[in-house]
MIDOSE-1310 file (N, C-alpha, C; in nm, 2 decimals, decimal comma, always signed):
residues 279
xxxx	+0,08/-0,12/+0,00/+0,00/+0,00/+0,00/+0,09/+0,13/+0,00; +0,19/+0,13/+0,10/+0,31/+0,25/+0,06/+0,37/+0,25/-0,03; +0,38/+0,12/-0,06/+0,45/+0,15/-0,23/+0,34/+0,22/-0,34; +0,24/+0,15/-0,33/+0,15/+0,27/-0,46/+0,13/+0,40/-0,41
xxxx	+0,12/+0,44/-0,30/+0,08/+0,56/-0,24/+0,23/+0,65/-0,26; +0,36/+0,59/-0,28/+0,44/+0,69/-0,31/+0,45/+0,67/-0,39; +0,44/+0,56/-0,54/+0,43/+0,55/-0,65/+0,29/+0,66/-0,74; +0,22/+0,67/-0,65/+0,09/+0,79/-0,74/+0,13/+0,87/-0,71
xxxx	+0,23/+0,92/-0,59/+0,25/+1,04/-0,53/+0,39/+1,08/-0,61; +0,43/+1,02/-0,66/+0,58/+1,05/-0,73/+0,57/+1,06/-0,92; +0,42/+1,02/-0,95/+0,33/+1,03/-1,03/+0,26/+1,18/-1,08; +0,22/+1,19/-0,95/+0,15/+1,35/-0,95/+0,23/+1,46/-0,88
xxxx	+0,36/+1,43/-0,90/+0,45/+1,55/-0,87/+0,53/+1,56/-0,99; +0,55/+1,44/-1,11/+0,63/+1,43/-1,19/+0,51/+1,53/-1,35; +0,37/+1,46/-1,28/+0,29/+1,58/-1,38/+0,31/+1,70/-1,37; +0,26/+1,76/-1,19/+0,28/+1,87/-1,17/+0,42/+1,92/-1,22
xxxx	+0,51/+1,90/-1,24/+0,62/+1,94/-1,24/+0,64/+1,95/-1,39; +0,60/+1,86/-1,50/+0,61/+1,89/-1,64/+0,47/+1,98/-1,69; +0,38/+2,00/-1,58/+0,29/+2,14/-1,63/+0,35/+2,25/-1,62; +0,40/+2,22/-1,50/+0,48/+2,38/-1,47/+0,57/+2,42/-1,58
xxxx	+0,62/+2,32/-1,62/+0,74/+2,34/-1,75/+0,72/+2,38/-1,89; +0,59/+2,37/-1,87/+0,48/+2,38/-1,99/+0,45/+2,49/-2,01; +0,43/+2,60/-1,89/+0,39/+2,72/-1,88/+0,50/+2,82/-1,95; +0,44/+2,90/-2,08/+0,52/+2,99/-2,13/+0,53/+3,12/-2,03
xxxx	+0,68/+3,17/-2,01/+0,68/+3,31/-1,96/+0,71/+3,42/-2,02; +0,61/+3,48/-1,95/+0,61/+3,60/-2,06/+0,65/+3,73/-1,97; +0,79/+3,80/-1,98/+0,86/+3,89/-1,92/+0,79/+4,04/-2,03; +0,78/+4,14/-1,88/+0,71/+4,29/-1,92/+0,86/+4,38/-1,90
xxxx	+0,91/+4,41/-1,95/+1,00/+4,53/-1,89/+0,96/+4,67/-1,99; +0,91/+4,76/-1,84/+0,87/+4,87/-1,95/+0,95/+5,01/-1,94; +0,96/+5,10/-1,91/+1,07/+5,23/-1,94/+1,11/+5,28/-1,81; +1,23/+5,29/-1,81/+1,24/+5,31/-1,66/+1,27/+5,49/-1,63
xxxx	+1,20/+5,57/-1,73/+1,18/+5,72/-1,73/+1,07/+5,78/-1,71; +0,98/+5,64/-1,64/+0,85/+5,67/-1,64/+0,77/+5,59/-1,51; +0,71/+5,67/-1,45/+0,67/+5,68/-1,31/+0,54/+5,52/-1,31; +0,55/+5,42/-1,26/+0,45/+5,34/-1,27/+0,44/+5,21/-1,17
xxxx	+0,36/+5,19/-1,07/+0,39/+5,07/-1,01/+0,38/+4,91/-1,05; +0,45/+4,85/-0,99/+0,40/+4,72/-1,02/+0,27/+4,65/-1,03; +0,16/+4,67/-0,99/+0,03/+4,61/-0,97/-0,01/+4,71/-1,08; +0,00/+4,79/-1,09/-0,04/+4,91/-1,24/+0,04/+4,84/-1,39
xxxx	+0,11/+4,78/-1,35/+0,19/+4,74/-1,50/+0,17/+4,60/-1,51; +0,14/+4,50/-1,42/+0,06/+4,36/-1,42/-0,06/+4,45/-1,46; -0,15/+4,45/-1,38/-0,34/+4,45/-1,47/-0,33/+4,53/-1,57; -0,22/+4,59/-1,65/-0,21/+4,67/-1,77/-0,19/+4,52/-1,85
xxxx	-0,10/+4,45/-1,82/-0,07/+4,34/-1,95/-0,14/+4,21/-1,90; -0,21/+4,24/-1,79/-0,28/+4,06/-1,78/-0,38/+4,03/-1,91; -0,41/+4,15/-1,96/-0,51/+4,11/-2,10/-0,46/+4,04/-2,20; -0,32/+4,11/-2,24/-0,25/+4,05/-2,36/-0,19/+3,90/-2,30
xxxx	-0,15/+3,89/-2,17/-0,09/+3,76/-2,13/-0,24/+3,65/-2,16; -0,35/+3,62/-2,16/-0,46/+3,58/-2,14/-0,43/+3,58/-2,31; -0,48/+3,69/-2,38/-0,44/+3,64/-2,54/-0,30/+3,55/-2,61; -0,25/+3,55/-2,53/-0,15/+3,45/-2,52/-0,14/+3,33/-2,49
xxxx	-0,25/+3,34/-2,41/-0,25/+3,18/-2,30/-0,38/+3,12/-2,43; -0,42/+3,20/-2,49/-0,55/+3,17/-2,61/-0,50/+3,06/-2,70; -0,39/+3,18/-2,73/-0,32/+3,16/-2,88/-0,26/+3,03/-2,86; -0,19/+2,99/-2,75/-0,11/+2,84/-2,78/-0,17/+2,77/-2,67
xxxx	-0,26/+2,75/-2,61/-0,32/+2,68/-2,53/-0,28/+2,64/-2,43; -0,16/+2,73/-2,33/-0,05/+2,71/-2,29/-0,11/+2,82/-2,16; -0,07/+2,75/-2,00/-0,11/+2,86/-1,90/+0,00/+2,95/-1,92; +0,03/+3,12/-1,89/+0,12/+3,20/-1,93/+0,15/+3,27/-1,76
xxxx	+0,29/+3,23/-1,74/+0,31/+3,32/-1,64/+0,36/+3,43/-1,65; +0,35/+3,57/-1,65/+0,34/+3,68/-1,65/+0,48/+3,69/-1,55; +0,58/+3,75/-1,56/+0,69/+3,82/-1,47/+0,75/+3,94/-1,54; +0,76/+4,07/-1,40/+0,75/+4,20/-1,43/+0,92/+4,18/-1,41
xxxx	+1,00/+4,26/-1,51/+1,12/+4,26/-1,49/+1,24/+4,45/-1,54; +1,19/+4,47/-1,41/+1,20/+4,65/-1,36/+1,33/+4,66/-1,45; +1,42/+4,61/-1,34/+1,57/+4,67/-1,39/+1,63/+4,60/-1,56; +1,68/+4,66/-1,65/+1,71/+4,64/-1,78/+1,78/+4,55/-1,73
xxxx	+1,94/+4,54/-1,64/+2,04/+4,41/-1,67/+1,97/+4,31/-1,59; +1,83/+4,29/-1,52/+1,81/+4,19/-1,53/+1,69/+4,14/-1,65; +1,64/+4,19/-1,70/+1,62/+4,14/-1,86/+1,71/+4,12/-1,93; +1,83/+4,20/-1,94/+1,96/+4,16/-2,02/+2,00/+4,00/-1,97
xxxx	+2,01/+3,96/-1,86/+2,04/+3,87/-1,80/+1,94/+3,72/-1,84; +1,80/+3,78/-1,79/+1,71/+3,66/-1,80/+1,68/+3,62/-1,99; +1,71/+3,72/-2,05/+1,75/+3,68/-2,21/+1,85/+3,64/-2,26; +1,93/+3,66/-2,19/+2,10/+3,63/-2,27/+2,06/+3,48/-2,25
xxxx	+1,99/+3,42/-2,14/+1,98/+3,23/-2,11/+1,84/+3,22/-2,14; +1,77/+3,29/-2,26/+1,65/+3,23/-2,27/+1,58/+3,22/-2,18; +1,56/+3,30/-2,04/+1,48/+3,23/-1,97/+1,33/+3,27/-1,98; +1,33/+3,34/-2,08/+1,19/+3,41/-2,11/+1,12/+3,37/-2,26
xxxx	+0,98/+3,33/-2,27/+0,91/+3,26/-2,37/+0,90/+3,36/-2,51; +0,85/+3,46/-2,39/+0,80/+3,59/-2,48/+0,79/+3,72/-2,40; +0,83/+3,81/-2,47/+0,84/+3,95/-2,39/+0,84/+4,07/-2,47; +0,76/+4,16/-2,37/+0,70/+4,29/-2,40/+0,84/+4,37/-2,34
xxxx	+0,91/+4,46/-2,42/+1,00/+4,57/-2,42/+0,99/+4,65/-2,49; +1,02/+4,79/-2,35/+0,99/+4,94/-2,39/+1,18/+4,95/-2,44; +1,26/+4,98/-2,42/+1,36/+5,02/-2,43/+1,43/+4,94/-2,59; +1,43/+5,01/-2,67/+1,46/+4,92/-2,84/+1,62/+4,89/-2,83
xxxx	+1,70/+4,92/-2,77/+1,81/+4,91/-2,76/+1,84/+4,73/-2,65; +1,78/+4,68/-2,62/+1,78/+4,59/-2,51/+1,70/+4,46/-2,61; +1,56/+4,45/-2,66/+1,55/+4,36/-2,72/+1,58/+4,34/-2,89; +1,69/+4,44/-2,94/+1,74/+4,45/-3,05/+1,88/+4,39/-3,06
xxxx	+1,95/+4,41/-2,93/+2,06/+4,35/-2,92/+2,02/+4,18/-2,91; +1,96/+4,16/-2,86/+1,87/+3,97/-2,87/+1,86/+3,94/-2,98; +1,78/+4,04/-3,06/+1,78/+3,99/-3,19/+1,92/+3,99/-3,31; +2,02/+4,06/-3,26/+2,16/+4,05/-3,33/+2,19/+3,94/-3,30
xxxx	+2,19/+3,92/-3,11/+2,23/+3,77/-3,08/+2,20/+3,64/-3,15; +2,09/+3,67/-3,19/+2,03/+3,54/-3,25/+1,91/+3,45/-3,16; +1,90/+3,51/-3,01/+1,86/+3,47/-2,89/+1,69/+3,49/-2,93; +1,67/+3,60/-2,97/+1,53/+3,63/-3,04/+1,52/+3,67/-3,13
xxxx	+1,34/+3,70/-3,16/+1,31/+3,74/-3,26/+1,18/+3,88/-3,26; +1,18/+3,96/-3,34/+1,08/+4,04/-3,31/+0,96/+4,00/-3,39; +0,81/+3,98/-3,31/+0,70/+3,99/-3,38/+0,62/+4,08/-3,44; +0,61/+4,16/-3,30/+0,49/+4,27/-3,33/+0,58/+4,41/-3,26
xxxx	+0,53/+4,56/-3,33/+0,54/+4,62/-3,30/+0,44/+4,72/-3,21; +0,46/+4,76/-3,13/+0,38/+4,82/-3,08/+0,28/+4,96/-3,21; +0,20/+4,99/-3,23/+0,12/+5,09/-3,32/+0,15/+5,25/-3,22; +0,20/+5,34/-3,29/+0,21/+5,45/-3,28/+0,32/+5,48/-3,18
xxxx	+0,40/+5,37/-3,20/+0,54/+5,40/-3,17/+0,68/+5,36/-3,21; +0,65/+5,35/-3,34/+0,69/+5,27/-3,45/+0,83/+5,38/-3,46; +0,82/+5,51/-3,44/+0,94/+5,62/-3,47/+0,91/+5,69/-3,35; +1,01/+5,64/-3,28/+0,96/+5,71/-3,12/+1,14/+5,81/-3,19
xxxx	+1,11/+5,92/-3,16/+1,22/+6,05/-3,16/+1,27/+6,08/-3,06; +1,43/+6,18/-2,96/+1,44/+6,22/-2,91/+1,46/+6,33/-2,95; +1,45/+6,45/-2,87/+1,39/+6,58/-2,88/+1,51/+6,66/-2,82; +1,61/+6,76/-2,85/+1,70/+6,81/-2,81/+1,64/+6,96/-2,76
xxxx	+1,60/+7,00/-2,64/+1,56/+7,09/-2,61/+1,64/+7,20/-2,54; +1,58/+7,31/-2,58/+1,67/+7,48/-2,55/+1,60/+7,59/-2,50; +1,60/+7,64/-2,43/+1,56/+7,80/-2,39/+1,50/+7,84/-2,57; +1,38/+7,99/-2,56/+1,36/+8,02/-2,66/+1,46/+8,15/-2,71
xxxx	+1,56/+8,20/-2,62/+1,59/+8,28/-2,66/+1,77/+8,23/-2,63; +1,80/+8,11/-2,68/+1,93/+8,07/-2,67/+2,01/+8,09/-2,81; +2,13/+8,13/-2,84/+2,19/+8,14/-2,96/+2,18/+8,00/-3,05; +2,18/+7,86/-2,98/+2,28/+7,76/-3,05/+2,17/+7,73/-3,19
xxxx	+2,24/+7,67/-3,26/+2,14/+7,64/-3,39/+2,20/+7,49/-3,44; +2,27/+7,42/-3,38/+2,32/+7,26/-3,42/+2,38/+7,20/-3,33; +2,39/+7,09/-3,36/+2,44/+6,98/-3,22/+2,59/+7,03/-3,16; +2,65/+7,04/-3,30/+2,83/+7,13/-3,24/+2,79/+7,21/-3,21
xxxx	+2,68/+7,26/-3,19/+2,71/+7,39/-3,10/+2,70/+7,39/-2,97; +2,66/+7,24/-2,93/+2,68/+7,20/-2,74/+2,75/+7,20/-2,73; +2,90/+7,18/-2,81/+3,03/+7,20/-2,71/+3,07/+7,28/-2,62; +3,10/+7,25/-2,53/+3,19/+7,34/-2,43/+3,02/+7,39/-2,32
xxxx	+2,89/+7,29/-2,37/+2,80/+7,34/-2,30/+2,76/+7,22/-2,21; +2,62/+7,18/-2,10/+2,61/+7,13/-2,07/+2,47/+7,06/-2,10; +2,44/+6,94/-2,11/+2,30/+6,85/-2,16/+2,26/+6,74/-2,08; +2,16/+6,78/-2,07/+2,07/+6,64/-1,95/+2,00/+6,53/-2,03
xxxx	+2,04/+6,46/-1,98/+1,91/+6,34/-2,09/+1,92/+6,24/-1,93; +1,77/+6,15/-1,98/+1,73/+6,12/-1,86/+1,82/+5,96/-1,84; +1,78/+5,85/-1,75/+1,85/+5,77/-1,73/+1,97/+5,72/-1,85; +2,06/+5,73/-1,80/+2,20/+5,70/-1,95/+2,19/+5,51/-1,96
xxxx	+2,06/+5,45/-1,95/+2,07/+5,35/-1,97/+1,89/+5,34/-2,06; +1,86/+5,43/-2,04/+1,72/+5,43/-2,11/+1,73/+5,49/-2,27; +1,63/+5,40/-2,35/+1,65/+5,41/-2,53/+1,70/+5,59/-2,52; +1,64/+5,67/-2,47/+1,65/+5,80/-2,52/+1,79/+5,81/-2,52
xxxx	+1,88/+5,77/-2,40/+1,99/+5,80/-2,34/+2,13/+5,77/-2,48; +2,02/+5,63/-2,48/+2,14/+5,54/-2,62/+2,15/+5,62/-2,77; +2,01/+5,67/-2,78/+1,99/+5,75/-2,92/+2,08/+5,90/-2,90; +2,10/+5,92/-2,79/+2,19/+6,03/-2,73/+2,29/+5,99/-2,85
xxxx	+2,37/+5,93/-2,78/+2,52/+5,89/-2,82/+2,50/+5,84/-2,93; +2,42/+5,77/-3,01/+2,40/+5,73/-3,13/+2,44/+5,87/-3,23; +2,35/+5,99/-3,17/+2,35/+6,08/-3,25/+2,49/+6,18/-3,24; +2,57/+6,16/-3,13/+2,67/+6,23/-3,09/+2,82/+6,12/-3,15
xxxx	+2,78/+6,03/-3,23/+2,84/+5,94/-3,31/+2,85/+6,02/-3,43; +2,70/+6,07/-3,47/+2,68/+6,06/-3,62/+2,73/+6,25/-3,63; +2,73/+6,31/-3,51/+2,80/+6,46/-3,55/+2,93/+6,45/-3,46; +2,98/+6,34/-3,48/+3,16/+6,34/-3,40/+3,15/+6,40/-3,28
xxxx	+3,10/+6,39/-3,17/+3,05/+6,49/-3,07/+3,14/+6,40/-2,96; +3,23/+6,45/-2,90/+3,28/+6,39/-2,79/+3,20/+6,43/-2,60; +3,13/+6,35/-2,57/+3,11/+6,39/-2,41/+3,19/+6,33/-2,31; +3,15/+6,41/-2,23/+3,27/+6,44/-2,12/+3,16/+6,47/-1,95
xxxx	+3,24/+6,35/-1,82/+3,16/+6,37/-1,71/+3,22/+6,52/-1,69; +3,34/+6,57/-1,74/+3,40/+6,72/-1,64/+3,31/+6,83/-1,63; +3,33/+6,90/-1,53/+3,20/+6,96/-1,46/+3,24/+7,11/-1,52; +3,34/+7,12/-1,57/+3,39/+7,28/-1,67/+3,40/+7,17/-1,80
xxxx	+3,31/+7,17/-1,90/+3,37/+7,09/-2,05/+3,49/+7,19/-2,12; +3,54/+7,15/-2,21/+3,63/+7,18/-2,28/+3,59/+7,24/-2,40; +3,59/+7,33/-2,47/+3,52/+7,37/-2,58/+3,50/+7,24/-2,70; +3,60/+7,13/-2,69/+3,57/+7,08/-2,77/+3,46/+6,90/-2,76
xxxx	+3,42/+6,96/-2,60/+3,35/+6,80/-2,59/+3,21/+6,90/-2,55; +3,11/+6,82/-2,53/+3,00/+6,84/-2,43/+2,92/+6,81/-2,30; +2,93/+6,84/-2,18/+2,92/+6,82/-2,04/+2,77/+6,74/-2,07; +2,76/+6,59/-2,01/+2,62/+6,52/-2,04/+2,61/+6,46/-1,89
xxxx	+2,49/+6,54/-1,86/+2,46/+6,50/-1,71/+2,35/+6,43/-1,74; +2,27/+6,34/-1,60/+2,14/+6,22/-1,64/+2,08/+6,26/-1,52; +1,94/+6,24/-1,53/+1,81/+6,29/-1,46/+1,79/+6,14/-1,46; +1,70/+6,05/-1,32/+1,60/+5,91/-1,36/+1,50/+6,00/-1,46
xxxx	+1,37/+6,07/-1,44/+1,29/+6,05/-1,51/+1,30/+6,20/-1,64; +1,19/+6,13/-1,75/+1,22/+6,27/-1,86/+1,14/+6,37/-1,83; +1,02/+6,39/-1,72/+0,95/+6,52/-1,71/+1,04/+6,59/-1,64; +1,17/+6,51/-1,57/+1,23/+6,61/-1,49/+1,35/+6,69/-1,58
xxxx	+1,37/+6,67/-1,70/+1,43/+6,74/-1,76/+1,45/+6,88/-1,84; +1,33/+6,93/-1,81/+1,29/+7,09/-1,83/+1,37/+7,16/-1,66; +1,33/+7,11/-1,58/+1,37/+7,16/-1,45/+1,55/+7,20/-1,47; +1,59/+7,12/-1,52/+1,75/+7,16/-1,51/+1,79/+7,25/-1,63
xxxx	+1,71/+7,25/-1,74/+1,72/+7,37/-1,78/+1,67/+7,52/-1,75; +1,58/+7,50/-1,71/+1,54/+7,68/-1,67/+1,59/+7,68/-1,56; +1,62/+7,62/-1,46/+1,73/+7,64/-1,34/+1,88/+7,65/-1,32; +1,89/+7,63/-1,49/+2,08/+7,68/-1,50/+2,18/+7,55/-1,49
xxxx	+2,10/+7,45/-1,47/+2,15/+7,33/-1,44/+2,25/+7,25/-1,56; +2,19/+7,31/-1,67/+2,22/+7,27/-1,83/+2,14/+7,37/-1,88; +2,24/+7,37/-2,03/+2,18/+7,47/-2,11/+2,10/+7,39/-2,23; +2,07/+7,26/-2,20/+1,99/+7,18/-2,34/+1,95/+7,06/-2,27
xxxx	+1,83/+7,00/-2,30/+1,84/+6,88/-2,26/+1,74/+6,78/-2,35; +1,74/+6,63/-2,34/+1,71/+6,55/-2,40/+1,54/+6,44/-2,36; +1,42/+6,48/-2,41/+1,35/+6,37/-2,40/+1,28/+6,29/-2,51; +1,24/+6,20/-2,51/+1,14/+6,14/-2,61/+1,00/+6,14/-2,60
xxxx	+0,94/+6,21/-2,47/+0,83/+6,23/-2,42/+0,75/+6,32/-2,53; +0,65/+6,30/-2,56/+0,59/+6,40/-2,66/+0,53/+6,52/-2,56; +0,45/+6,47/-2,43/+0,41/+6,56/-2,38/+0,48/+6,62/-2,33; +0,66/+6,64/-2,27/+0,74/+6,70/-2,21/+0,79/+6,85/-2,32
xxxx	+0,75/+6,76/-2,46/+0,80/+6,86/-2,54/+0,72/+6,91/-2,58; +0,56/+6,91/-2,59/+0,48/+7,02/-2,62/+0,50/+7,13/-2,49; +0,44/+7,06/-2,37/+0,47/+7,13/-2,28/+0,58/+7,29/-2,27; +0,68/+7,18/-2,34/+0,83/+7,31/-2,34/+0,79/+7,43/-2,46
xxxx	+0,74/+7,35/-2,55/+0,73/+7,43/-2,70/+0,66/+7,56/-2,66; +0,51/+7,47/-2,59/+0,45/+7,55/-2,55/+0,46/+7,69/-2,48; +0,54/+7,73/-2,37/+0,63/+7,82/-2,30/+0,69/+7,87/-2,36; +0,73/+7,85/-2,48/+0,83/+7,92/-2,58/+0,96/+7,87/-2,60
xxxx	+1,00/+7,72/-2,53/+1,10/+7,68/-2,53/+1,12/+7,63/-2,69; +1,23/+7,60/-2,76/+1,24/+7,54/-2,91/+1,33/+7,39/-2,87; +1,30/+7,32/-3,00/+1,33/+7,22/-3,04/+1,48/+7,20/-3,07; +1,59/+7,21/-3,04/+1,71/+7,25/-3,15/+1,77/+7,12/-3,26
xxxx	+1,69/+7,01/-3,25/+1,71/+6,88/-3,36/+1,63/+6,77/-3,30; +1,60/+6,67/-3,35/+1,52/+6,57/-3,31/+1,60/+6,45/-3,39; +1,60/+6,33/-3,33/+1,69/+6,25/-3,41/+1,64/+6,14/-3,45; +1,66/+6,08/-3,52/+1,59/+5,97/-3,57/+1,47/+5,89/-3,59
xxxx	+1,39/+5,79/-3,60/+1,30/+5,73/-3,55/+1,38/+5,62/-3,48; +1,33/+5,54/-3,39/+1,29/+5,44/-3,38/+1,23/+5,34/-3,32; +1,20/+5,19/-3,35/+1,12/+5,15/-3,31/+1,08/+5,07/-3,17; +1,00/+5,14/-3,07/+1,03/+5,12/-2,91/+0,91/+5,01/-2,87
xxxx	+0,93/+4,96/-2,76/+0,80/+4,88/-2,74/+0,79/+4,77/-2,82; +0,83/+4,66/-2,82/+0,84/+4,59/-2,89/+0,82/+4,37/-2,85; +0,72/+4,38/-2,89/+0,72/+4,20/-2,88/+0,82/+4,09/-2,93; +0,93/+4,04/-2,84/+0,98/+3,91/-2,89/+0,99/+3,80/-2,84
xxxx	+1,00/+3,70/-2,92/+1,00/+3,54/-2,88/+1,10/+3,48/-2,88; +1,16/+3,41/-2,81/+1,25/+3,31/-2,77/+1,30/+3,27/-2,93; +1,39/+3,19/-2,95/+1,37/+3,17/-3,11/+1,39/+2,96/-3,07; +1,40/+2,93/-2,95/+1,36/+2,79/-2,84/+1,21/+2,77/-2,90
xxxx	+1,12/+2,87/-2,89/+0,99/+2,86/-2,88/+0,97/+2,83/-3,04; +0,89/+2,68/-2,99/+0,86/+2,63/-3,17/+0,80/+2,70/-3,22; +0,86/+2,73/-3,37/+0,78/+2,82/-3,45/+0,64/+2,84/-3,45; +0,56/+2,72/-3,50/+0,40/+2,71/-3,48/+0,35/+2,81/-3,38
xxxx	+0,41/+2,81/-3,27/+0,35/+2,90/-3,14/+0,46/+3,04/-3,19; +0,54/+3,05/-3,19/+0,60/+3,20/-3,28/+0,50/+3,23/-3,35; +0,43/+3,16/-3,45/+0,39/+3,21/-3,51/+0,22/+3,20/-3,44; +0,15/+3,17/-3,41/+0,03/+3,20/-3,35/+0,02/+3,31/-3,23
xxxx	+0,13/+3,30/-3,19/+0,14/+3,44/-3,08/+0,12/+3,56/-3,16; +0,20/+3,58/-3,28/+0,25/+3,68/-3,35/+0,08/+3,75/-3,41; +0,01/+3,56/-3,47/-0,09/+3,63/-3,53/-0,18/+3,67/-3,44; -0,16/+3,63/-3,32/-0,32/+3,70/-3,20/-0,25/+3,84/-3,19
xxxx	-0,13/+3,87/-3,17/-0,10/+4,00/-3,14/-0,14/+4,14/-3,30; -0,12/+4,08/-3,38/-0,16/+4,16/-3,51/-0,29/+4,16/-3,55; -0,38/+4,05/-3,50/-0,56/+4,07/-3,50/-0,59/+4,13/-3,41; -0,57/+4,13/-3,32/-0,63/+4,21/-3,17/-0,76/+4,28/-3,23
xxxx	-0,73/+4,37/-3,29/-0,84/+4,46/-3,35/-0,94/+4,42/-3,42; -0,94/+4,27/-3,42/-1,04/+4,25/-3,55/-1,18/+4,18/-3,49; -1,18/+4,17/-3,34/-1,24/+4,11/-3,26/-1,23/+4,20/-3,12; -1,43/+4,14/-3,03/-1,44/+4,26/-2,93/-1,30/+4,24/-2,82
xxxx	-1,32/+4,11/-2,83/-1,23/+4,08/-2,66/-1,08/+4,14/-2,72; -1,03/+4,17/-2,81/-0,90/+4,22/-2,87/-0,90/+4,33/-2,86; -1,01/+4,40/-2,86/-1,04/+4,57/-2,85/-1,01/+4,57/-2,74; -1,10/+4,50/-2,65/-1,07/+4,55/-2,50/-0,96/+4,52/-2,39
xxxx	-0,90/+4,41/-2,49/-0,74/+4,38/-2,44/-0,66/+4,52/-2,53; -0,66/+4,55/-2,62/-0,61/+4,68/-2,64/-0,64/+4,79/-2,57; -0,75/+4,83/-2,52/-0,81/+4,92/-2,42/-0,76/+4,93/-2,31; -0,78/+4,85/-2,27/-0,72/+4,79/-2,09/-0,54/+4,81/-2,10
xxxx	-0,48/+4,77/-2,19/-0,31/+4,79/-2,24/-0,29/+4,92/-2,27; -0,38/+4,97/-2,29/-0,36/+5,15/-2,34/-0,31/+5,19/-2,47; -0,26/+5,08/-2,59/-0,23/+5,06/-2,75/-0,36/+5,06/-2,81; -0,35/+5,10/-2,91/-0,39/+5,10/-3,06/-0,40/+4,99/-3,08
xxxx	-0,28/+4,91/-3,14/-0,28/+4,80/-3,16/-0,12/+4,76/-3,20; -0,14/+4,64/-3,28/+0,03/+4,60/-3,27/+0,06/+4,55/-3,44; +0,19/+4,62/-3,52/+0,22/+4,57/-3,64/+0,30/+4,50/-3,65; +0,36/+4,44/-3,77/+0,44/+4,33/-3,81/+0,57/+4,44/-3,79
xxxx	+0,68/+4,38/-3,72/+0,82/+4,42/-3,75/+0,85/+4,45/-3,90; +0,91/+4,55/-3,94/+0,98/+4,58/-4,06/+1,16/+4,52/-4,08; +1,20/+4,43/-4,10/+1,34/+4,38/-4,07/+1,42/+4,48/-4,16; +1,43/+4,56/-4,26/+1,48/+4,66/-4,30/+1,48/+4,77/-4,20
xxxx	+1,38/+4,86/-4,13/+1,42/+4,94/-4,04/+1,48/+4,86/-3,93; +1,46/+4,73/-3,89/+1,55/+4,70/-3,77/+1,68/+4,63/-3,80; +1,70/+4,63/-3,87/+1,86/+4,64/-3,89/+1,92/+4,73/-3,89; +1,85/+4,88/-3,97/+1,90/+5,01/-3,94/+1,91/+5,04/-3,83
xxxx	+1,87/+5,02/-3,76/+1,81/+5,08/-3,58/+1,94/+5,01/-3,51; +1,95/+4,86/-3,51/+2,08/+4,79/-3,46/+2,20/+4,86/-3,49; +2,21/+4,92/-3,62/+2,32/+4,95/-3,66/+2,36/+5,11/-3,64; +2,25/+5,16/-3,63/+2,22/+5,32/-3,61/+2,28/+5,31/-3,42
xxx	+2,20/+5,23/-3,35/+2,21/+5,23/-3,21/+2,35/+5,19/-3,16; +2,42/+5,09/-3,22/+2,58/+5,11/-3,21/+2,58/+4,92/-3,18; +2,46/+4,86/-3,17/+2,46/+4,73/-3,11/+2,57/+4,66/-3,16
């Protein structure tokens, strides 16, 4: 009788144990320049996790993953099925790796910009003309931060931590968030500074502050899969995430997520982007 009783029991821990294995995870990491708690950023994505658990008939465990080097980390080993990433510099390098793949794009953020902003009555008129000045951009590890230097690549722009710059580099100091980046400029703190926020930059325009260049597009927010994860389910994930709209419960999983909706990756602009970003 002990013997069957730990024979069913070594039975139904060995199921339990290959359901659990069964369960795709699906990692959220979303912008770390932006004010939002944990229980606010779960019931934001439990819709789309649920459209996932649809698509491959598969229970989906949902894990929120704050700090970038540990998404750097839990990707570099696969340990994630499928994942939602705000910062394009982080799940683009995966896809260089070979580690992932991109599905879906997030809709209406397909050319996310960063915004070089100035006092309305400041002389400069081009990016050389920061030298020898000082520029805020918000966390030096957030997309905006990267498109920084991306752009200070593409006009030979040398920065510098020194707290007097040299006429020929530019002093680049970092704020955590991007609404805090107007504050350091009208307080003397810097004379320019950097966000991708649209509303930071009407806000400024609006006051009279100017734009002094905007840099590139690109593409932020972004869905990818394991390239572990059998295709068949690559590919049914990919298609629930690009119909969403074509059905009610997809609307209101878009609603509830706060998107439009979600398009097919363009592999022509993301190569540019890898290679524009410095990956």
């Amino acid at each position: 009788m002990l013997g069957r009783i730990a024979a069913g029991l070594g039975l139904a821990l060995a199921f339990a144990a290959t359901a659990a294995a069964q369960d795709l995870v699906f990692a959220v990491t979303e912008g770390v320049t932006y004010q939002a708690t944990p229980r606010e950023i779960r019931d934001k994505f439990a819709p789309l996790a649920e459209v996932i658990a649809k698509a491959t008939g598969r229970r989906v465990k949902t894990v929120l993953v704050p700090a970038y080097n540990d998404a750097r980390a839990g990707l570099a080993r696969q340990e994630f099925d499928v994942a939602f990433l705000h910062p394009a510099h982080v799940p683009m390098a995966e896809i260089k790796a070979g580690r992932y793949k991109a599905i879906a794009w997030t809709q209406g953020f397909t050319e996310y910009t960063a915004s070089v902003l100035i006092p309305g009555t400041t002389p400069l008129k081009s990016m050389r003309d920061l030298n020898g000045r000082t520029l805020v951009t918000p966390d030096p590890d957030s997309i905006t931060a990267v498109m920084v230097r991306a752009m200070f690549r593409g006009e030979k722009l040398t920065a510098t931590a020194d707290r007097d710059p040299p006429a020929t580099a530019v002093r680049v100091i970092t704020t955590r968030y991007q609404d805090a980046v107007p504050f350091y400029i009208e307080n003397g703190f810097a004379q320019a500074g950097v966000t991708a926020a649209n509303s930071v930059v009407k806000a400024w325009t609006d006051k009279g502050g100017k734009v002094l260049v905007r840099s590139r597009p690109v593409p932020i927010k972004q869905f990818i899969v394991s390239t572990k994860l059998p295709a068949d389910e690559q590919q049914k994930i990919r298609d629930a995430l690009l119909t969403l709209r074509d059905s009610k419960p997809g609307r209101d999983a878009l609603e509830t997520v706060g998107y439009r909706g979600f398009v097919a990756p363009n592999p022509e602009v993301e190569a540019a982007t890898i290679a524009w970003l410095g990956l």
